[in-house]
LUMVEX-109521 format. One record per atom (N, C-alpha, C, O, CB): x, z, y; atom name; residue number from 1. Coordinates in steps of 0.001 Angstrom, whole numbers. Each point is the difference from the previous one (the first is absolute). Glycine has a CB too. Layout:
<recs>
px|pz|py|atom|nr
X|Z|Y|CA|NUM
...
</recs>
This chain:
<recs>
px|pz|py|atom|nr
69740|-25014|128635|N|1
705|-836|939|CA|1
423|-1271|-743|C|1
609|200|-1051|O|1
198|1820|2414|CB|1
-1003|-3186|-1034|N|2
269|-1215|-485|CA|2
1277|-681|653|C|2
173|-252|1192|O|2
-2643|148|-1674|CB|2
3505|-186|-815|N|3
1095|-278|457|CA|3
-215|-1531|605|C|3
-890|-810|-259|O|3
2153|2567|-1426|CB|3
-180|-1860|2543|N|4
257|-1627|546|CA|4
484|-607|-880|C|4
682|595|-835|O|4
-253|-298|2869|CB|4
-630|-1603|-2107|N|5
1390|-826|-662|CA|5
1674|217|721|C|5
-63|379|1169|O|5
-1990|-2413|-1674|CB|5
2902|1923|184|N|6
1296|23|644|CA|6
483|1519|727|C|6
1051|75|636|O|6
-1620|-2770|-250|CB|6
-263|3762|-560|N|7
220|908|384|CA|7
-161|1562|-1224|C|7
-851|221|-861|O|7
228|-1991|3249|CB|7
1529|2385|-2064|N|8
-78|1600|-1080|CA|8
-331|947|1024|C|8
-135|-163|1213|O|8
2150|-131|-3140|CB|8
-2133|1447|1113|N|9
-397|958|911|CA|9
1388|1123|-475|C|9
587|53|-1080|O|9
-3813|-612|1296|CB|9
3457|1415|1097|N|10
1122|831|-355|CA|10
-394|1200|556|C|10
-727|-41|992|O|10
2490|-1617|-1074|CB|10
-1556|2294|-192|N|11
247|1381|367|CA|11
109|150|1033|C|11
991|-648|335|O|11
-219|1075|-1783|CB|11
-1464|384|2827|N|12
921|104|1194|CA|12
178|1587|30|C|12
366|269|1144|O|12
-1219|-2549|328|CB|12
777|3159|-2044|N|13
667|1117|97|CA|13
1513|168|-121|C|13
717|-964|-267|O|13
-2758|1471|-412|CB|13
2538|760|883|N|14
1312|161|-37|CA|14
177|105|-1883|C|14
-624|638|-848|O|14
922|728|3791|CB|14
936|-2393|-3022|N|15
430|68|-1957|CA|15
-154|1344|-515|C|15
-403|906|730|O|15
2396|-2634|-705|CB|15
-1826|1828|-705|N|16
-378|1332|-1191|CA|16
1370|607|-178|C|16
469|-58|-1136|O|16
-2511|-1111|-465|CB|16
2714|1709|2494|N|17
1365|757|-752|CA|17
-245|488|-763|C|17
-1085|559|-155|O|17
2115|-166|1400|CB|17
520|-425|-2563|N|18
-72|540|-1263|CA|18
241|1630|161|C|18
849|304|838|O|18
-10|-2679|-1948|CB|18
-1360|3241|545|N|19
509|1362|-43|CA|19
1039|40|-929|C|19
328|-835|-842|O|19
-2375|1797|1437|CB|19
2680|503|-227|N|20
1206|194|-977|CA|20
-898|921|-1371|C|20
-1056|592|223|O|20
3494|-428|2083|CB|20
-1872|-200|-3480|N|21
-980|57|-1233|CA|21
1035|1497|-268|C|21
1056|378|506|O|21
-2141|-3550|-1681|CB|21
364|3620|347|N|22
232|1409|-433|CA|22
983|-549|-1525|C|22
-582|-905|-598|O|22
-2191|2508|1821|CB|22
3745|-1290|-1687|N|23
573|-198|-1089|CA|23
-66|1019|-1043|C|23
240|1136|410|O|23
953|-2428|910|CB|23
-1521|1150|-2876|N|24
-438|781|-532|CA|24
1564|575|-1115|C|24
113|963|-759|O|24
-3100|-2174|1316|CB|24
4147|-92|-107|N|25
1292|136|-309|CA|25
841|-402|530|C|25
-272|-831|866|O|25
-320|977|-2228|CB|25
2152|235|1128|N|26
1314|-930|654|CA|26
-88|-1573|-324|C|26
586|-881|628|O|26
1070|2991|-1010|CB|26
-2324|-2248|-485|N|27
463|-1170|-1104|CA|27
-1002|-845|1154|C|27
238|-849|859|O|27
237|1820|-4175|CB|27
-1616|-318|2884|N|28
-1258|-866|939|CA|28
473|-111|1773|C|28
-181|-1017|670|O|28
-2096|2256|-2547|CB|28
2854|-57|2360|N|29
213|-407|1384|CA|29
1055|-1095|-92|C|29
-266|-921|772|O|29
-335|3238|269|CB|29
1832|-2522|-1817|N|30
1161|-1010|-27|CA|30
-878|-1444|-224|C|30
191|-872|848|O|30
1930|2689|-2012|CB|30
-2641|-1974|561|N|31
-914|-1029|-97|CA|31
-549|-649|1136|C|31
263|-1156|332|O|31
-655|2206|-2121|CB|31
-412|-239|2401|N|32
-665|-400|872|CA|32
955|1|1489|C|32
-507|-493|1007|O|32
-1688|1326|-2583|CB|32
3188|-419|1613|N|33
1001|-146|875|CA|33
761|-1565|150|C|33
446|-596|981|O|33
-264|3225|-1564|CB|33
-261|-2960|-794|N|34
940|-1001|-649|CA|34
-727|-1372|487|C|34
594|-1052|236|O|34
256|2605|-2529|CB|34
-2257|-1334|2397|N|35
-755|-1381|260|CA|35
-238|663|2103|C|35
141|-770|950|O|35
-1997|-145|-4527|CB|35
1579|2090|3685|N|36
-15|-243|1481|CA|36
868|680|1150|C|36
585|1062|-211|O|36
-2680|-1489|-602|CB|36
2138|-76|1750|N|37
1018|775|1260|CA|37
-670|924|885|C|37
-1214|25|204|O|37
2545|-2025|-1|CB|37
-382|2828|356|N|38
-616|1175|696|CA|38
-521|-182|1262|C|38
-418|787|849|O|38
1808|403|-1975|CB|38
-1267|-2536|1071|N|39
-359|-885|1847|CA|39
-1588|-73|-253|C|39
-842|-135|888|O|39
3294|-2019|-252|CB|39
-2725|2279|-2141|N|40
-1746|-352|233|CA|40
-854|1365|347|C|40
-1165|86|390|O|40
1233|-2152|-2355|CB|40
565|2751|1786|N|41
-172|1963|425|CA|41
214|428|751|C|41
-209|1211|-71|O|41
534|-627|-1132|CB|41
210|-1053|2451|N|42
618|627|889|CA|42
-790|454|706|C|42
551|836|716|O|42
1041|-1842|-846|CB|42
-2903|893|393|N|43
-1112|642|383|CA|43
-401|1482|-416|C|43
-511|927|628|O|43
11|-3205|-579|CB|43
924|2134|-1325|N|44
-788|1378|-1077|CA|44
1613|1108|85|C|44
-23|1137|-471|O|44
-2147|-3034|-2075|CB|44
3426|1320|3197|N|45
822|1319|-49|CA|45
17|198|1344|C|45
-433|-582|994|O|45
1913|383|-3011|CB|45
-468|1805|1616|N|46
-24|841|1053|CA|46
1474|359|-183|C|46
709|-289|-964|O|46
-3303|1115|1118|CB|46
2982|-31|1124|N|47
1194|588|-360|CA|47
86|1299|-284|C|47
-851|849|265|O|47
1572|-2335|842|CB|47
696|1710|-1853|N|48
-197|1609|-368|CA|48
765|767|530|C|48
675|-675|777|O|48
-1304|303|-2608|CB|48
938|1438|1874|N|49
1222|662|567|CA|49
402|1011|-1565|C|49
-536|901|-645|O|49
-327|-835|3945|CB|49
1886|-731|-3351|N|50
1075|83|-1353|CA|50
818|198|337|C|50
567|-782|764|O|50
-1045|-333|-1967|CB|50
1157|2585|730|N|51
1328|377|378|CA|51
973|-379|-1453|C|51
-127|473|-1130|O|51
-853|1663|3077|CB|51
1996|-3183|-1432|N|52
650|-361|-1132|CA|52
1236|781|-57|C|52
871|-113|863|O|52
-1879|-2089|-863|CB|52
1105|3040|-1061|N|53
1371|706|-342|CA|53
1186|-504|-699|C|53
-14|-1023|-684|O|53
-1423|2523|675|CB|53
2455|-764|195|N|54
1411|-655|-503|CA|54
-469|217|-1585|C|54
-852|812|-359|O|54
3045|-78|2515|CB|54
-1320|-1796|-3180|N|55
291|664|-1667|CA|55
-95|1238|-142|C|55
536|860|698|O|55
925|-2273|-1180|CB|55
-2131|1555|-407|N|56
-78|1875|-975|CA|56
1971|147|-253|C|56
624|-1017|-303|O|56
-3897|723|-2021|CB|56
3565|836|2395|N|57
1564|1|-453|CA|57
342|1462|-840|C|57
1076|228|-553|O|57
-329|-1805|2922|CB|57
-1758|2380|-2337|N|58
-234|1256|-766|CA|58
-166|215|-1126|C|58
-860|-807|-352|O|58
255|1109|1743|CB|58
924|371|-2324|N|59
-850|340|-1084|CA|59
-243|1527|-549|C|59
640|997|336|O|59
108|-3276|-813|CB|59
-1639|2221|-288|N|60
-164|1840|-499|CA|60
65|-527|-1864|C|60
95|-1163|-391|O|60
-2439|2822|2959|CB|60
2280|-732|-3220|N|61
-81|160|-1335|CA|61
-1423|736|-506|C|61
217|1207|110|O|61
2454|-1166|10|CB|61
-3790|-210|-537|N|62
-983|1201|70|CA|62
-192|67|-1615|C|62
-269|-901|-794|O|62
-1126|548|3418|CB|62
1633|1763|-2830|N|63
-732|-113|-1445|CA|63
-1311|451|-167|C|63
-555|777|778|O|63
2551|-502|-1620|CB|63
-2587|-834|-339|N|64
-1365|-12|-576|CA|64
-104|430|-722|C|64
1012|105|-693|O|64
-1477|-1313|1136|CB|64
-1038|1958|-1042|N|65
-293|38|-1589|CA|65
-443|-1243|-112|C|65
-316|-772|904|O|65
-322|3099|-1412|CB|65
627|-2526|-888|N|66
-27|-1156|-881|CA|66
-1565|-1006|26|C|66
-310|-1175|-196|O|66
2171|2872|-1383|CB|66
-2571|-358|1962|N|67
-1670|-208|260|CA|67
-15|-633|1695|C|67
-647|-1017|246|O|67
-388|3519|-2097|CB|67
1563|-2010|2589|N|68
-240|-656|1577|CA|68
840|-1094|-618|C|68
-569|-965|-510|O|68
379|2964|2831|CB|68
1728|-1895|-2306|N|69
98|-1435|-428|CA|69
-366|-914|-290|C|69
51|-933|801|O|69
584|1633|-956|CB|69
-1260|-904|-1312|N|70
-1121|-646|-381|CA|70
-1781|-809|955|C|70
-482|-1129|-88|O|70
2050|3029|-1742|CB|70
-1991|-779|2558|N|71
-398|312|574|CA|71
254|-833|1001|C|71
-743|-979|81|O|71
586|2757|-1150|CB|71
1206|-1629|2041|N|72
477|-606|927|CA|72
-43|-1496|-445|C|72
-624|-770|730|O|72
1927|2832|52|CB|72
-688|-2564|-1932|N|73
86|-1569|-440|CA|73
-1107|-543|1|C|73
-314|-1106|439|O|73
1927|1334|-1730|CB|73
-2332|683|710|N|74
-1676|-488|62|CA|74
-732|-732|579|C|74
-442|-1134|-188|O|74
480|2524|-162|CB|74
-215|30|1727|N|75
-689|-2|1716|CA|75
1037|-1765|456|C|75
-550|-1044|350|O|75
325|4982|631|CB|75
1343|-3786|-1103|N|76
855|-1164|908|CA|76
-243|-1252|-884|C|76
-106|-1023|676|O|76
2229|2604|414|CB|76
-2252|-1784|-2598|N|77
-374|-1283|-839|CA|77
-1307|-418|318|C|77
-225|-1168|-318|O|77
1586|1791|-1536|CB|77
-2671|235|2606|N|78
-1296|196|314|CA|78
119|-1238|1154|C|78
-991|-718|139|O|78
429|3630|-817|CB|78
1739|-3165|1491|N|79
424|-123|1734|CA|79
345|-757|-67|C|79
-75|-847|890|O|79
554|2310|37|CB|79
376|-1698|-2513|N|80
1131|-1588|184|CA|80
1062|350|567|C|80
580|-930|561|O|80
-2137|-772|-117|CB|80
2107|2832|-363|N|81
601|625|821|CA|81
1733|823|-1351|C|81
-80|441|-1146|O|81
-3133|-52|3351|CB|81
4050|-495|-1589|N|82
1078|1021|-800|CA|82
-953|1355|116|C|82
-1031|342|579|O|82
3812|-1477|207|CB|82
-1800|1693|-1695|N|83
-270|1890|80|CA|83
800|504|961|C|83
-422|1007|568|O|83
71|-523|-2965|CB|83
1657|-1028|2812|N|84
732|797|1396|CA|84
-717|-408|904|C|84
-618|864|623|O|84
2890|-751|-1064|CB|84
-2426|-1358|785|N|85
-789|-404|728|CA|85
-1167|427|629|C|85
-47|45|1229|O|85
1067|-1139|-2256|CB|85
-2148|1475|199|N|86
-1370|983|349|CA|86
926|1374|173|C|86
-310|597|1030|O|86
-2075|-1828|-2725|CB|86
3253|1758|1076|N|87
325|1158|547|CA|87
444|452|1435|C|87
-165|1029|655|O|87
491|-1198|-2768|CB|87
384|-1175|2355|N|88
908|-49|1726|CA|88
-1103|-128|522|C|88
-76|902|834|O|88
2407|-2117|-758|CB|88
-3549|425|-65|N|89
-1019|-129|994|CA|89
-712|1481|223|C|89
-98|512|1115|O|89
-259|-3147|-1827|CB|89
-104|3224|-461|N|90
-804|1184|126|CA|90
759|1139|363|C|90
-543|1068|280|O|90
-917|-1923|-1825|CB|90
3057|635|1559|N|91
738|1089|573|CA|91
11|-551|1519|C|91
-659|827|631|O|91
2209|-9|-2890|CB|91
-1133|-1769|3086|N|92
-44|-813|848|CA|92
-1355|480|1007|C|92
18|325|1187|O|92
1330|-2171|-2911|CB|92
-2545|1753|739|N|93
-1294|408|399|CA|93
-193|1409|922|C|93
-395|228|1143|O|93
-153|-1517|-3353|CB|93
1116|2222|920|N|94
10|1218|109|CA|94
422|165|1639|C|94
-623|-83|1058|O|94
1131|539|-3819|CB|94
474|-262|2492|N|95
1714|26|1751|CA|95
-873|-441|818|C|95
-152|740|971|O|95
2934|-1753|-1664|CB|95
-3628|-213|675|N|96
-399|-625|1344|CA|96
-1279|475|216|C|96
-500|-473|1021|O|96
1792|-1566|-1167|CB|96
-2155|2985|-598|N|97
-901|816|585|CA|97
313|1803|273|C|97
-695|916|440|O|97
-784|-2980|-1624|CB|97
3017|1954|619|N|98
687|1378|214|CA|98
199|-268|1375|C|98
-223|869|842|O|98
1445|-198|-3107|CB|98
-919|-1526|2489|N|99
974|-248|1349|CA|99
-1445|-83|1266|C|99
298|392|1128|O|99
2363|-2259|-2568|CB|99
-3781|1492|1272|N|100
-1140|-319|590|CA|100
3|-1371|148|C|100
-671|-124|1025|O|100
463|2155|-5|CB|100
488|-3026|-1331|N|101
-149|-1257|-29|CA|101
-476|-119|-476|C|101
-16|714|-1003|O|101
1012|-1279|1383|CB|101
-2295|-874|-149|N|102
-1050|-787|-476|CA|102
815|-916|-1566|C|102
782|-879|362|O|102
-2169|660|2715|CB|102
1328|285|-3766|N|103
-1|-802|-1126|CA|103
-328|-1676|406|C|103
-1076|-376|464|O|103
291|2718|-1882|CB|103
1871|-3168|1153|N|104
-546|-1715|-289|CA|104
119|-102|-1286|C|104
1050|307|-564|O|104
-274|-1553|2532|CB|104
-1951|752|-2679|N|105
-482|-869|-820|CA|105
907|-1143|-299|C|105
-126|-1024|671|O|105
-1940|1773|104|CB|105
2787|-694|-1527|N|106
950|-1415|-509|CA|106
-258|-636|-1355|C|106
-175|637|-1039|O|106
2040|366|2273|CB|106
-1871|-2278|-1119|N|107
197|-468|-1225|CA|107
1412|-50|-875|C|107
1052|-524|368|O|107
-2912|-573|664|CB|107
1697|1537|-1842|N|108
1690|-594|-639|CA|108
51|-673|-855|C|108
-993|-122|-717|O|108
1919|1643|1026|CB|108
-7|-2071|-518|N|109
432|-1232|-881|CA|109
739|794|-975|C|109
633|1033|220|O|109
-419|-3089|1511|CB|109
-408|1310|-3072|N|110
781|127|-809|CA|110
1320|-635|-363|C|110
-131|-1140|-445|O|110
-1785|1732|157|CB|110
3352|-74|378|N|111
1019|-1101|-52|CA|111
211|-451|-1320|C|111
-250|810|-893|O|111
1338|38|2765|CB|111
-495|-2487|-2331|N|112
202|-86|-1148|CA|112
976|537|-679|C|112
564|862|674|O|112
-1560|-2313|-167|CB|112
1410|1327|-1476|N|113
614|537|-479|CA|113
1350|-659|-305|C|113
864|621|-619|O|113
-2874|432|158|CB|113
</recs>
C-alpha cells in the first residue's frame, strides 16, 4: 500500500488493552503499582465475596520440640513469612476444612518490624 503525502495510516481496530501481569514478588508487584492505576484494569477484575472478620484478640501458647520448631522457621523463612504466622494460617486452614468450608487463598504481607 503506498502512503499519501500528508496522510498516516492508523489502526482502526479496537486499542490493545493492557493485561494485568502475574508478579513473581511483593517488591515487583509495589513497583509496578507505583508507575500504574487500577483504572487501567478495571476490565481484568472481578469481585470477590470476602468475609472480613473482627481482630484475632485470642491467644494460645503451643509447645514444640526443638526439631518442628526449627522446622517450622524454616517452612515460614521458605514464604517470607514469620513462624507464628505460617502456624496461625495452617491451624486457621485446618478449622476451616474441619468446619466444611472452602478454604480462600490469601496473600499475606509481611509486617515491618
Amino acid at each position: 500500500m503506498a502512503r499519501t503525502p500528508g496522510r498516516t495510516l492508523v489502526r482502526t481496530g479496537a486499542p490493545k488493552k493492557p493485561r494485568l501481569p502475574r508478579f513473581n514478588s511483593d517488591q515487583e508487584e509495589r513497583d509496578f503499582w507505583a508507575r500504574h492505576s487500577v483504572e487501567e484494569f478495571a476490565g481484568d477484575l472481578r469481585d470477590l465475596d470476602v468475609a472480613i472478620r473482627p481482630p484475632r484478640t485470642e491467644q494460645i501458647a503451643v509447645r514444640l520440640y526443638k526439631d518442628d520448631l526449627d522446622a517450622l522457621r524454616s517452612l515460614a523463612a521458605e514464604r517470607d513469612m514469620g513462624h507464628t504466622t505460617l502456624a496461625r494460617i495452617v491451624l486457621e486452614g485446618w478449622l476451616a476444612q474441619s468446619r466444611g468450608k472452602t478454604r480462600v487463598t490469601r496473600r499475606h504481607a509481611r509486617r515491618s518490624a
